[in-house]
Backbone as ProteinMPNN parsed JSONL, in Angstrom:
{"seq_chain_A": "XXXXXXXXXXXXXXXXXXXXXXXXXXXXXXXXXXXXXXXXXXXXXXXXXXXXXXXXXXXXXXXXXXXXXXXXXXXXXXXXXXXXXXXXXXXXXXXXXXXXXXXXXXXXXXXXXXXXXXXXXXXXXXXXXXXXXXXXXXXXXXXXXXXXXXXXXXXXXXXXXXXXXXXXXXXXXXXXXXXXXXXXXXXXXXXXXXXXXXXXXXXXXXXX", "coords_chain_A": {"N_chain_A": [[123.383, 5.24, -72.321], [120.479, 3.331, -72.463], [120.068, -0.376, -72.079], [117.644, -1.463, -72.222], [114.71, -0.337, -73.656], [111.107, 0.249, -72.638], [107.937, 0.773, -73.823], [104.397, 2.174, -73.177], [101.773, 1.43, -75.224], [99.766, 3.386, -77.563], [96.974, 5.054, -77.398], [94.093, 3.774, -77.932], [91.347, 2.458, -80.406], [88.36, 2.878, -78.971], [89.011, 3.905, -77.073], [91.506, 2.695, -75.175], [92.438, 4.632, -72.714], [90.395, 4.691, -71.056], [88.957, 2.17, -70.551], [88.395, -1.122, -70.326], [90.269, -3.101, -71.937], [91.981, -5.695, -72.141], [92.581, -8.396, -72.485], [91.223, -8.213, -75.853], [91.56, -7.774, -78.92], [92.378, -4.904, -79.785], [92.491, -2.418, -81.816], [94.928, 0.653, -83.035], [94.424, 3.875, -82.505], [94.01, 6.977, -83.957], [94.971, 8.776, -83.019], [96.64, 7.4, -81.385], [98.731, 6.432, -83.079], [100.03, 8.512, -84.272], [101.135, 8.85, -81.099], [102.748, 7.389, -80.978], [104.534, 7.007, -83.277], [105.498, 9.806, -81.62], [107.092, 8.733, -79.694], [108.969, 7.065, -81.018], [110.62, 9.069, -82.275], [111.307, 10.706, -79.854], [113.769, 8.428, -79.159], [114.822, 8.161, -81.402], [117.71, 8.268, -81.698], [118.673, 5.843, -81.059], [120.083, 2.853, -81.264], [118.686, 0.32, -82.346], [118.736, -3.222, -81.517], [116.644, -5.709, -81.198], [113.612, -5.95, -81.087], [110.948, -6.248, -79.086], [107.183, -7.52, -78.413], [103.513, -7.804, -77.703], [101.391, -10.397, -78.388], [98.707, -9.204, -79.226], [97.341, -6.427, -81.856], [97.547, -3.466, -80.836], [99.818, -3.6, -79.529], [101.791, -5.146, -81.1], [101.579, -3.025, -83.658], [102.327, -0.785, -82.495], [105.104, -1.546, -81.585], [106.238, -2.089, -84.268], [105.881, 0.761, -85.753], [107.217, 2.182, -83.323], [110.136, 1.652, -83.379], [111.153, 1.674, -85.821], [112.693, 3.301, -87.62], [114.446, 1.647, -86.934], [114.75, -0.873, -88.628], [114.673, -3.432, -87.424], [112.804, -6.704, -87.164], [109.44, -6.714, -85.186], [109.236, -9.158, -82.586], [106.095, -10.919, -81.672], [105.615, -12.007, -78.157], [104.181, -14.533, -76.55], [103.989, -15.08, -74.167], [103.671, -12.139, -72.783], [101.012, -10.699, -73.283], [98.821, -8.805, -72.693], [96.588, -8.318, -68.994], [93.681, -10.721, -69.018], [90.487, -9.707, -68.825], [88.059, -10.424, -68.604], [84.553, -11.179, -67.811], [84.528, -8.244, -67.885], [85.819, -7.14, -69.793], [85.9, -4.429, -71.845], [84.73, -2.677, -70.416], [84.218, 0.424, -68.919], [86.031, 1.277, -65.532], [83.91, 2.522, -63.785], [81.279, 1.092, -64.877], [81.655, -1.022, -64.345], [81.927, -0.968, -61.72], [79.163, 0.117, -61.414], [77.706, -2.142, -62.889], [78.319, -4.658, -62.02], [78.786, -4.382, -58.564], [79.856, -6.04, -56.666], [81.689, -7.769, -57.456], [83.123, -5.245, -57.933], [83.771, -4.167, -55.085], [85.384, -6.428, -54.147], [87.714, -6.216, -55.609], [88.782, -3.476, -55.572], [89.61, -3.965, -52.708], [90.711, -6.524, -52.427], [92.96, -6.619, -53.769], [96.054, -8.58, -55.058], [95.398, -11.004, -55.021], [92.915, -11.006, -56.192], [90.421, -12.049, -58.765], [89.238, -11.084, -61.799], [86.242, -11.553, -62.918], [85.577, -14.1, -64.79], [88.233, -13.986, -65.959], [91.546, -13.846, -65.673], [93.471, -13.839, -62.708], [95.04, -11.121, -60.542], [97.638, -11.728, -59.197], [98.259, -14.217, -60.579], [98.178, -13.503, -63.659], [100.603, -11.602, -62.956], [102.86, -13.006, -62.288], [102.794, -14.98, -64.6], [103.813, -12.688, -66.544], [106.131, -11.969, -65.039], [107.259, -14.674, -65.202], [107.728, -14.863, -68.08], [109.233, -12.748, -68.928], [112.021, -12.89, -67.263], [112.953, -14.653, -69.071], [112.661, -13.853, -71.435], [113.983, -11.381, -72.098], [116.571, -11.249, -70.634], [118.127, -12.689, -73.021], [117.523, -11.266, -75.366], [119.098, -9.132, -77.828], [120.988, -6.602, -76.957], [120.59, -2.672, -77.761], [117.778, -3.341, -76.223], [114.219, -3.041, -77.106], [110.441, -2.984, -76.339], [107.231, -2.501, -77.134], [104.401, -2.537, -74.888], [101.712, -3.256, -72.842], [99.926, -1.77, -69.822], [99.61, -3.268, -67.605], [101.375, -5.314, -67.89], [103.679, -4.021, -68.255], [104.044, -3.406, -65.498], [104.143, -5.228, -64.416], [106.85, -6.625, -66.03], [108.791, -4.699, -64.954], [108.964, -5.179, -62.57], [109.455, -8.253, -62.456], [111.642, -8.269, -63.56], [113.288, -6.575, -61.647], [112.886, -8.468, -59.622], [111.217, -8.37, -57.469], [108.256, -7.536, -55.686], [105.075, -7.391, -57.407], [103.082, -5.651, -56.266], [104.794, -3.593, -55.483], [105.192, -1.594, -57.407], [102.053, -1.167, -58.227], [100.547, 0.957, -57.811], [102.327, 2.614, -59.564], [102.698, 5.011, -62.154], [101.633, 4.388, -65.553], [101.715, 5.504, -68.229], [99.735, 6.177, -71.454], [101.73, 5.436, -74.246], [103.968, 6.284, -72.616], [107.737, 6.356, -71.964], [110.04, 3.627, -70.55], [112.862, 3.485, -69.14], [115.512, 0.91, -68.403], [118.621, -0.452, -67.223], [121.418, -2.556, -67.159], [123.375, -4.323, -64.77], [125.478, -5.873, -63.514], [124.49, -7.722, -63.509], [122.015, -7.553, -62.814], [118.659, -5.877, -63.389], [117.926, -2.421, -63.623], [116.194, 0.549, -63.106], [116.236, 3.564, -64.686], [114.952, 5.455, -65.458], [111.484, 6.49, -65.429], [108.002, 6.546, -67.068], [107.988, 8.463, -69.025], [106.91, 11.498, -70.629], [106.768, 13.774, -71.986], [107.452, 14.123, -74.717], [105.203, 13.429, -75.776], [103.644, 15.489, -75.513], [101.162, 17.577, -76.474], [99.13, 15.031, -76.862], [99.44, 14.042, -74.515], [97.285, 11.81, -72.347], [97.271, 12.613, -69.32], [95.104, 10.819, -67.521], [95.359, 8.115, -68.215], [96.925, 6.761, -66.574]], "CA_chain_A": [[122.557, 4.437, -73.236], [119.829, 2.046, -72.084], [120.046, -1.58, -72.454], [116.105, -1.835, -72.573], [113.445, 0.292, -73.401], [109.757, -0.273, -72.031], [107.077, 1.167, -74.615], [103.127, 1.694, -73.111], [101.112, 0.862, -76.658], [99.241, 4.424, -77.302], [95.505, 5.226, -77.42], [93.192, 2.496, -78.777], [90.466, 2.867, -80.904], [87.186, 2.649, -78.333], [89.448, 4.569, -75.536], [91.899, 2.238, -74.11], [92.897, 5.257, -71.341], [89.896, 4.896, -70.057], [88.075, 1.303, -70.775], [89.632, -2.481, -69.979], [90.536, -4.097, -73.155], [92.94, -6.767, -71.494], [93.05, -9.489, -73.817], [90.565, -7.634, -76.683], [92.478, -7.35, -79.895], [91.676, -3.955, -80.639], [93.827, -1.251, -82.699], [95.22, 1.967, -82.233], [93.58, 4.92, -83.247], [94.951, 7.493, -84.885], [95.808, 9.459, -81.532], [97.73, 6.209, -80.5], [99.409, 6.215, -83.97], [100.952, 9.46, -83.422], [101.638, 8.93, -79.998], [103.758, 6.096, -80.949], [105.462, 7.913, -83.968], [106.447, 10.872, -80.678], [107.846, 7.765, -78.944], [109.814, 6.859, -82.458], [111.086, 9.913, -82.424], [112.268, 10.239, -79.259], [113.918, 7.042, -79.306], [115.898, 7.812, -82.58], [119.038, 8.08, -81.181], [119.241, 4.792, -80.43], [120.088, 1.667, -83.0], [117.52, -1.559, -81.465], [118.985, -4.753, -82.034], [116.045, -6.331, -80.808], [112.663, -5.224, -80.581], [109.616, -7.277, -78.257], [105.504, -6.742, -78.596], [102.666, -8.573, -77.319], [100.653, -10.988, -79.902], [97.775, -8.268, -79.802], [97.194, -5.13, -82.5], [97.836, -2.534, -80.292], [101.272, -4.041, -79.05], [102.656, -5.141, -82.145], [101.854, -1.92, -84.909], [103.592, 0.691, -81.539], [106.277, -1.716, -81.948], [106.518, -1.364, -85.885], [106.386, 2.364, -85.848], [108.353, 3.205, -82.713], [110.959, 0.884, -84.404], [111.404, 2.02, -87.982], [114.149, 3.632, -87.766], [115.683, 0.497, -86.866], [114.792, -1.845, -89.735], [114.476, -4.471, -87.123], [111.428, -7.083, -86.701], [109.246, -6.868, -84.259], [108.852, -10.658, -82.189], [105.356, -11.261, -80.44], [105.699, -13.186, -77.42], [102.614, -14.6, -76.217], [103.961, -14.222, -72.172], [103.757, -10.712, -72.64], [99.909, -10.374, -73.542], [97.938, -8.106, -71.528], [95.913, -9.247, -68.336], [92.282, -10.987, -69.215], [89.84, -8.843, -67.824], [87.032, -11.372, -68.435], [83.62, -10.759, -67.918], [84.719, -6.849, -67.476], [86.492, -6.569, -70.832], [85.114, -3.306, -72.334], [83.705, -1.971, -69.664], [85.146, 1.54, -67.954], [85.882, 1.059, -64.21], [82.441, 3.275, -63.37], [80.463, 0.421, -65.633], [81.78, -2.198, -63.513], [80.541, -0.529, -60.428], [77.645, -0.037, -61.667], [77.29, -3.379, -63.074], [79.296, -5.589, -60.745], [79.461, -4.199, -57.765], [80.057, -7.066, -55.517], [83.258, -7.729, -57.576], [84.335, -4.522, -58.073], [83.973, -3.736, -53.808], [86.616, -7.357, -53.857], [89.013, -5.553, -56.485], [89.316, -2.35, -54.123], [89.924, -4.323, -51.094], [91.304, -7.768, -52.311], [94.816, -6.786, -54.002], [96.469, -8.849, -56.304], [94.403, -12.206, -54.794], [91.615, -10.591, -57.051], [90.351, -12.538, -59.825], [88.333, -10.699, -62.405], [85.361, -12.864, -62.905], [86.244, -15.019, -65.601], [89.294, -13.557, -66.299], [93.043, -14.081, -64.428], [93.573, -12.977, -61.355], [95.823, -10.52, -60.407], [98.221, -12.973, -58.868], [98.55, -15.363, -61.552], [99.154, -12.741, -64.462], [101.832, -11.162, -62.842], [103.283, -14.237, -62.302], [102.684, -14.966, -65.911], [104.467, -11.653, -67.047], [107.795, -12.157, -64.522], [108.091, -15.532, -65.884], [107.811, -14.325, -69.393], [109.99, -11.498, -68.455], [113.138, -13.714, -67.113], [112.906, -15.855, -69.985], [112.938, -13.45, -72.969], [114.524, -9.8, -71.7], [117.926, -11.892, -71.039], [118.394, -13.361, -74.437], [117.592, -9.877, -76.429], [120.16, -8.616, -78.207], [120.862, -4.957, -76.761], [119.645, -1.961, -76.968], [116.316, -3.819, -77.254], [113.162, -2.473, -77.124], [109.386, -3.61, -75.765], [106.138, -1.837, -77.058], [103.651, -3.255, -74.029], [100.587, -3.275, -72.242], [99.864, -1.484, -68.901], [99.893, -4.554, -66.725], [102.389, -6.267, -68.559], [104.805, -3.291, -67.776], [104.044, -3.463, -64.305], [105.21, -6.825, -64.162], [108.026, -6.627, -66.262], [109.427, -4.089, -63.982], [109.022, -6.344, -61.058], [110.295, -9.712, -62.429], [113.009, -7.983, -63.812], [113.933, -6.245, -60.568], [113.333, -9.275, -58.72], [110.289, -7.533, -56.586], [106.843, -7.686, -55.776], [104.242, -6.646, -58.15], [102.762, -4.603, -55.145], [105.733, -2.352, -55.524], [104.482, -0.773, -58.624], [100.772, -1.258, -58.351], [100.457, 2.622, -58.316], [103.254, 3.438, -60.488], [102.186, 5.762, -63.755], [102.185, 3.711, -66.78], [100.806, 6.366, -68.795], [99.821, 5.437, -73.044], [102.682, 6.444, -75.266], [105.127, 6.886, -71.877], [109.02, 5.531, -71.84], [110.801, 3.402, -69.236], [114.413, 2.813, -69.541], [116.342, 0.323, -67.668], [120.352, -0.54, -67.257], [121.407, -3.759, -66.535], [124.52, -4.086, -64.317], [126.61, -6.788, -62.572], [123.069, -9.193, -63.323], [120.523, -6.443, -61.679], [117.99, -4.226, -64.081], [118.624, -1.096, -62.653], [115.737, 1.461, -63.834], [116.965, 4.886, -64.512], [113.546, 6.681, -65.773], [109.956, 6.152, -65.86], [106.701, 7.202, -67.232], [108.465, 9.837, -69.546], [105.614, 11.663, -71.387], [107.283, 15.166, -72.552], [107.764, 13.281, -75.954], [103.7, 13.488, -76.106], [103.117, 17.23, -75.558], [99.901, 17.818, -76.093], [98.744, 14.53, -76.812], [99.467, 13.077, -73.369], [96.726, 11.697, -71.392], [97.47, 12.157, -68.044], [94.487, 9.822, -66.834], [95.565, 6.905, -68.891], [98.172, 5.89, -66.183]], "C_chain_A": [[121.854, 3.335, -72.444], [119.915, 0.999, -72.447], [118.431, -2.026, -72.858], [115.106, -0.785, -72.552], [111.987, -0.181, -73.332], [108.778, 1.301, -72.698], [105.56, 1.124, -73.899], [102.633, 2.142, -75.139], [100.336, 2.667, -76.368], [97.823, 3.916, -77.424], [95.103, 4.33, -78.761], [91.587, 3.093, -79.406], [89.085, 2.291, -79.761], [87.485, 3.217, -77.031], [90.463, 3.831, -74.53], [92.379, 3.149, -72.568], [91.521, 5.018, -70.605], [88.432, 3.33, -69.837], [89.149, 0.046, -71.125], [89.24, -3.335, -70.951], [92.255, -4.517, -73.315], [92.982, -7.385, -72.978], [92.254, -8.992, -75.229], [91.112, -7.249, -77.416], [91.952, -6.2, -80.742], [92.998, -2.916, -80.919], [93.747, -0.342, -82.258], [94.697, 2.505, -82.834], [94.867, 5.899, -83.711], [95.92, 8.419, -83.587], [97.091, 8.464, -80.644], [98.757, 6.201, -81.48], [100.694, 7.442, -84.316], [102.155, 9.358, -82.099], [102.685, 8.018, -80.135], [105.02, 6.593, -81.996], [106.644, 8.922, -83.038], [107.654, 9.931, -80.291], [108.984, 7.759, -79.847], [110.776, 7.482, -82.078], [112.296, 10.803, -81.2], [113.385, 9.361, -78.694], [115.327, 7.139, -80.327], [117.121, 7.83, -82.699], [119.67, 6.581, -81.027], [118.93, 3.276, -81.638], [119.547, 0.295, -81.858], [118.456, -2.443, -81.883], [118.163, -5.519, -82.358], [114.665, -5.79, -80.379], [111.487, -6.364, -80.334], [108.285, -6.319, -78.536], [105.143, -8.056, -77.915], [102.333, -8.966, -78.638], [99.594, -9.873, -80.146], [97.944, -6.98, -80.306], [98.381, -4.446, -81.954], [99.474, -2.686, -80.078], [102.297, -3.883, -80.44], [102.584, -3.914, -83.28], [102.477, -1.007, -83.933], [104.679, 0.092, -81.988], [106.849, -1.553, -83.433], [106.558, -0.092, -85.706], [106.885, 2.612, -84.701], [109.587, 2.594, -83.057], [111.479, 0.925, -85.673], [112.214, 2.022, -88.644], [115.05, 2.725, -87.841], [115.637, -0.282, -87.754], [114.684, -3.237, -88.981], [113.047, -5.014, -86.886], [111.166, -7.082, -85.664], [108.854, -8.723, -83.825], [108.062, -10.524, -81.236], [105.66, -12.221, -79.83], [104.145, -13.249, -76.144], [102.341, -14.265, -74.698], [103.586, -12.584, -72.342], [101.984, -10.283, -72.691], [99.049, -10.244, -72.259], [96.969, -9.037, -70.356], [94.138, -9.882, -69.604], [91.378, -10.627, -68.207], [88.021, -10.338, -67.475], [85.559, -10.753, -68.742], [83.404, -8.449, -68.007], [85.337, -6.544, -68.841], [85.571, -5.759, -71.63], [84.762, -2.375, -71.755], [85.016, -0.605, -69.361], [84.91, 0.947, -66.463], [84.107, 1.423, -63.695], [81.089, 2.208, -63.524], [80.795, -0.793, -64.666], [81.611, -1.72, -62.15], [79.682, -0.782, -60.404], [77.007, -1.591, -61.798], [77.442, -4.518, -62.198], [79.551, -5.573, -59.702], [79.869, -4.852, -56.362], [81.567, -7.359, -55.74], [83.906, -6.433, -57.478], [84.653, -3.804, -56.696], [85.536, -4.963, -53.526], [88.144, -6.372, -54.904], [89.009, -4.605, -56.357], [89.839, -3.164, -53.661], [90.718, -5.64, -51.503], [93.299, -7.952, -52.227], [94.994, -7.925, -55.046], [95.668, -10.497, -56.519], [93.062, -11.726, -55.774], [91.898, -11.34, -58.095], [89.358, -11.584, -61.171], [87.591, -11.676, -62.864], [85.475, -13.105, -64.552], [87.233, -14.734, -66.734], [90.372, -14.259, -65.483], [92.766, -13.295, -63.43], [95.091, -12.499, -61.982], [97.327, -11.203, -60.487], [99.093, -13.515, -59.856], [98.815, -14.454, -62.654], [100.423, -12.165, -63.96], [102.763, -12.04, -62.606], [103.915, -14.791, -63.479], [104.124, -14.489, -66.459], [106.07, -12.121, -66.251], [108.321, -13.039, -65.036], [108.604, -15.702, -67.069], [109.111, -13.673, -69.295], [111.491, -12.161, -68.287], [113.39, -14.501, -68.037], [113.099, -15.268, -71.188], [114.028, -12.129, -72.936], [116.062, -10.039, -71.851], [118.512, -12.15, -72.09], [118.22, -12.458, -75.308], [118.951, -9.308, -76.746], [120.041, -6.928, -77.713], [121.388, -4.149, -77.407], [118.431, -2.958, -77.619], [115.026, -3.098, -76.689], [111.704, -3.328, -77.261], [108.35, -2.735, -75.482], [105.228, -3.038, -76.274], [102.703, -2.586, -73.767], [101.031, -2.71, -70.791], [100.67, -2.115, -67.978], [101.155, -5.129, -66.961], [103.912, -5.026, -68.176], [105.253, -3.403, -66.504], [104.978, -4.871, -63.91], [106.306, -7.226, -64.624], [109.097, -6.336, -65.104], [109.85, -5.006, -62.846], [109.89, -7.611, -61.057], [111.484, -9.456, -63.275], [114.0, -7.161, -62.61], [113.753, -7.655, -59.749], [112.465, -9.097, -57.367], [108.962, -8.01, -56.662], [105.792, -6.902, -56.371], [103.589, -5.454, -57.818], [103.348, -3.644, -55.806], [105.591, -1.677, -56.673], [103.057, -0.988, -59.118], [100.417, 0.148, -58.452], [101.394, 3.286, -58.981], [102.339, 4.046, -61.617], [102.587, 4.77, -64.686], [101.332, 4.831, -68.048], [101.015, 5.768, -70.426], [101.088, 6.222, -73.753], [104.156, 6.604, -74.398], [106.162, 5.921, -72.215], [109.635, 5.175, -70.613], [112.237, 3.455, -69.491], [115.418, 2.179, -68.399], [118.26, 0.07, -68.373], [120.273, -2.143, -66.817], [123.164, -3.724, -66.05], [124.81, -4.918, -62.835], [124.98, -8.011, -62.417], [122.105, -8.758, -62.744], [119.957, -5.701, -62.993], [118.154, -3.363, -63.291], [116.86, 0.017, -63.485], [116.255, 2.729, -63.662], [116.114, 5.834, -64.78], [112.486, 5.622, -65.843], [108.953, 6.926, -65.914], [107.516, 8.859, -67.776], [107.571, 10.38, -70.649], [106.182, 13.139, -71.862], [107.119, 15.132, -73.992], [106.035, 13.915, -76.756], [103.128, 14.267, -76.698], [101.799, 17.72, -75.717], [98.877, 16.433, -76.471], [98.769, 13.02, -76.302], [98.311, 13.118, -72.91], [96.722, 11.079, -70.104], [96.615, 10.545, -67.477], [94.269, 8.508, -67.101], [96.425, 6.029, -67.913], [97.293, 5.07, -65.121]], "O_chain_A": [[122.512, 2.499, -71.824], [119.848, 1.089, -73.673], [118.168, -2.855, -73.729], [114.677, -0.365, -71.478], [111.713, -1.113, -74.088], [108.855, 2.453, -72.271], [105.176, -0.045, -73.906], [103.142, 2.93, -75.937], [100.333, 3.16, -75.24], [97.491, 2.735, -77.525], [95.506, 4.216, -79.919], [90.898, 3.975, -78.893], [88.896, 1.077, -79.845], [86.723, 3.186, -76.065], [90.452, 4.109, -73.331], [92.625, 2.554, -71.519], [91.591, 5.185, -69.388], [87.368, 3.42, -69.223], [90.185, 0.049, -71.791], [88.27, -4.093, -70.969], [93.204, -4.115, -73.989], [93.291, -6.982, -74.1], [92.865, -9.593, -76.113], [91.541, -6.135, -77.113], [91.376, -6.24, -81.829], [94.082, -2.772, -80.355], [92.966, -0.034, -81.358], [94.276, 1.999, -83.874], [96.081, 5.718, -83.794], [97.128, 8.579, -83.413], [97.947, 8.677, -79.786], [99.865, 5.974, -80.993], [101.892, 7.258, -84.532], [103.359, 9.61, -82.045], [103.533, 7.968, -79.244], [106.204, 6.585, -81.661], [107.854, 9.03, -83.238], [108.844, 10.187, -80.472], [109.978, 8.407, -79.521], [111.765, 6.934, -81.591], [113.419, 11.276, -81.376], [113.882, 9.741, -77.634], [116.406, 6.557, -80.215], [117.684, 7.444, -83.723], [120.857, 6.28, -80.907], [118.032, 2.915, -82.398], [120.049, -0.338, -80.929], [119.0, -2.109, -82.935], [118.289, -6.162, -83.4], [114.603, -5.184, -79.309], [111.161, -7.195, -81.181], [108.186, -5.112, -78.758], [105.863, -9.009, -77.619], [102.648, -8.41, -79.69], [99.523, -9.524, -81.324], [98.565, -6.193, -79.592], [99.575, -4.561, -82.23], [100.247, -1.829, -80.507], [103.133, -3.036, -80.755], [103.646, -3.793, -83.89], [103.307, -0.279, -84.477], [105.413, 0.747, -82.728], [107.87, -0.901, -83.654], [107.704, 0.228, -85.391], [107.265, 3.775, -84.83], [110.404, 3.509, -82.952], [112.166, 0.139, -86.326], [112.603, 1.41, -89.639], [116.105, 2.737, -88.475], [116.785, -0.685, -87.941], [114.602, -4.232, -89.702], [112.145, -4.261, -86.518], [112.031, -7.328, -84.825], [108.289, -9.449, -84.642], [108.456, -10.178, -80.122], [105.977, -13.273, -80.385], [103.512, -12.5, -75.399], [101.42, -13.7, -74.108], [102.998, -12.179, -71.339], [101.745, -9.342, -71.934], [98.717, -10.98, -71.33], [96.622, -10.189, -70.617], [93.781, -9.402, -70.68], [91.376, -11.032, -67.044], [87.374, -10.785, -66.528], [85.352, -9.993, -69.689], [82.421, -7.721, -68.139], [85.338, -5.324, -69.004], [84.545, -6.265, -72.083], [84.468, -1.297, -72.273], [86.235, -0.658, -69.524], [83.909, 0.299, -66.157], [83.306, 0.567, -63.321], [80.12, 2.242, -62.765], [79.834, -1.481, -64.32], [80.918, -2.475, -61.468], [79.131, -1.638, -59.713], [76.137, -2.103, -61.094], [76.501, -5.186, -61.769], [80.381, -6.386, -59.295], [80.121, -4.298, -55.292], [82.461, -7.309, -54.894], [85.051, -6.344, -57.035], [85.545, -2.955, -56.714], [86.535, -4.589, -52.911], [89.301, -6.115, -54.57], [89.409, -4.21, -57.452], [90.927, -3.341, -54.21], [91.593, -5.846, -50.663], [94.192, -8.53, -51.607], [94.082, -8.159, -55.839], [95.409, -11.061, -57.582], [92.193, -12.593, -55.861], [93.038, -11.509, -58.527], [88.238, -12.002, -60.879], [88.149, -12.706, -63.244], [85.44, -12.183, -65.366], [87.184, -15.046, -67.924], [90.09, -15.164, -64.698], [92.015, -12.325, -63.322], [95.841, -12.852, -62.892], [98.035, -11.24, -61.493], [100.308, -13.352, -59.977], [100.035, -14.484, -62.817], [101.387, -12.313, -64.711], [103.852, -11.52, -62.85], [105.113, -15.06, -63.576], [105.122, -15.156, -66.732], [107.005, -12.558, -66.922], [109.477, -12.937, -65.446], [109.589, -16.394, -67.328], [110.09, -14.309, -69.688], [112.228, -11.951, -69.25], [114.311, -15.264, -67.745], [113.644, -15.924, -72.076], [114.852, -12.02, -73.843], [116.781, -9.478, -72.678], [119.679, -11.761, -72.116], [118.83, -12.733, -76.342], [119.79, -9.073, -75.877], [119.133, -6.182, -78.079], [122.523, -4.376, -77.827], [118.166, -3.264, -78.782], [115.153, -2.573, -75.583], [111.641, -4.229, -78.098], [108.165, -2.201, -74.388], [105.189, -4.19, -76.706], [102.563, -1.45, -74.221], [102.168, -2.961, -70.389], [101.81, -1.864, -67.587], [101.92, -5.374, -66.028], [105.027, -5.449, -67.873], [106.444, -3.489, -66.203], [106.018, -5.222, -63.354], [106.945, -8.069, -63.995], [109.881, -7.09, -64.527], [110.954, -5.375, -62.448], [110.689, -8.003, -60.206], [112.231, -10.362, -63.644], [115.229, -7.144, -62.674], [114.777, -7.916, -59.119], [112.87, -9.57, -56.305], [108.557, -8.769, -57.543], [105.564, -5.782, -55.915], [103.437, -4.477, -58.55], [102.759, -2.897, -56.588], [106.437, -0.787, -56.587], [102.844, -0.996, -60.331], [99.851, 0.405, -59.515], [101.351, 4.515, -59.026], [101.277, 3.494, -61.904], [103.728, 4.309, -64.679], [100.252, 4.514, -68.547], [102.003, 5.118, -70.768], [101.276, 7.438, -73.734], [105.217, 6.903, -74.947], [105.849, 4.823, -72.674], [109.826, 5.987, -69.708], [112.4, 3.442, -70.711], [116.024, 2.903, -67.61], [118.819, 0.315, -69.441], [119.336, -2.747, -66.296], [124.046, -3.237, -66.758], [124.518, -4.71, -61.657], [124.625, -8.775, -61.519], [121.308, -9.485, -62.15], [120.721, -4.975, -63.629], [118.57, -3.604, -62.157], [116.777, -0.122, -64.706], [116.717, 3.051, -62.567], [116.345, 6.995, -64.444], [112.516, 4.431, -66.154], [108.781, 7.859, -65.13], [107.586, 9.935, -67.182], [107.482, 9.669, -71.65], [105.124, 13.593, -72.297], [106.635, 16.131, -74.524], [105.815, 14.538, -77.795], [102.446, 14.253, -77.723], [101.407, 18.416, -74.78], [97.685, 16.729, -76.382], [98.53, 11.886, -76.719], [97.841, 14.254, -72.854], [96.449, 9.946, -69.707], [97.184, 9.504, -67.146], [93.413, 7.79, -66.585], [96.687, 4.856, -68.179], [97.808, 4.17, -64.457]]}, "name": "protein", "num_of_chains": 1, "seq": "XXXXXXXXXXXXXXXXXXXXXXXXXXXXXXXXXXXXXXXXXXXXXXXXXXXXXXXXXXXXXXXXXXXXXXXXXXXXXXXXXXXXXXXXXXXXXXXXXXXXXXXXXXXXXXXXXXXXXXXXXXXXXXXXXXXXXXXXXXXXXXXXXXXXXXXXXXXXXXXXXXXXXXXXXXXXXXXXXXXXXXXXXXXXXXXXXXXXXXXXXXXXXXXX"}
């Protein structure tokens, strides 16, 4: 049995797999609404105590329906809310080429020192998220459970291992996928990630 499960939010209405709506409070579509139900469903084995979301849409209705079963509320916490993409929010990567491409040659090559122009930097959200992360994850009653954001996973992971954000900058966070950590002798431990079987045919690979 996991002590924590790690929820990505499913498909957003305007495409979140494939278009950056960071801080942009936009809802799930119906393909995300599903995808979050699969999650549910695989999941139902397990009685929440405690279930976490971000303050935006997307975050908090995955956590209501992959949650149901449990009868418990979901609690936004505002650390948790996705990066701010900034001037880039909306766009697909390709569009910020096109459009930007002075920043988007620095965010290839910069790394986490990248700021999105008038957004957070890299840096400083993950930062954000770990400190969030140490501060609320502890105090959950277990098994608890945490429908999230991309980014915001990434960084969980990290400031709950105790690691550098780096170290999962190419991990899969795919929409709809499951993480599941252990916690043991004061260490998260992860034991799976990016579990998408659940999906079946309405995984998209290129969401991660």
């Amino acid at each position: 049995m996991a002590d924590l499960i790690l929820v990505r939010h499913g498909e957003t209405q305007g495409e979140s797999s494939i278009r950056l709506y960071g801080s942009t409070d936009i809802e799930l579509s119906e393909t995300g609404r599903e995808q979050m139900k699969r999650a549910g469903e695989a999941l139902s084995g397990i009685d929440f105590r405690s279930v976490a979301s971000s303050p935006l849409k997307r975050s908090r209705e995955g956590a209501a329906i992959v949650s149901a079963r449990s009868g418990v509320e979901p609690v936004a916490y505002d650390g948790l809310r996705e990066i701010g993409f900034g001037l880039w929010e909306g766009w697909s990567l390709s569009e910020a080429e096109a459009r930007d491409p002075v920043a988007y040659n620095l965010w290839k090559t910069t790394g986490t020192d990248f700021a999105f122009p008038g957004g957070e930097s890299k840096k400083g959200f993950f930062r954000r998220v770990a400190v969030a992360a140490a501060e609320i994850f502890p105090r959950l009653e277990t098994p608890a459970l945490a429908v999230l954001h991309k980014g915001v996973i990434k960084g969980v992971l990290a400031g709950l291992a105790g690691t550098d954000p780096v170290d999962y900058a190419n991990s899969p966070v795919e929409l709809g996928s499951i993480f599941r950590l252990n916690k043991s002798n004061g260490k998260w431990i992860v034991v799976s990630s990016n579990e998408t079987d659940h999906l079946r045919e309405l995984r998209i690979p290129g969401s991660a």
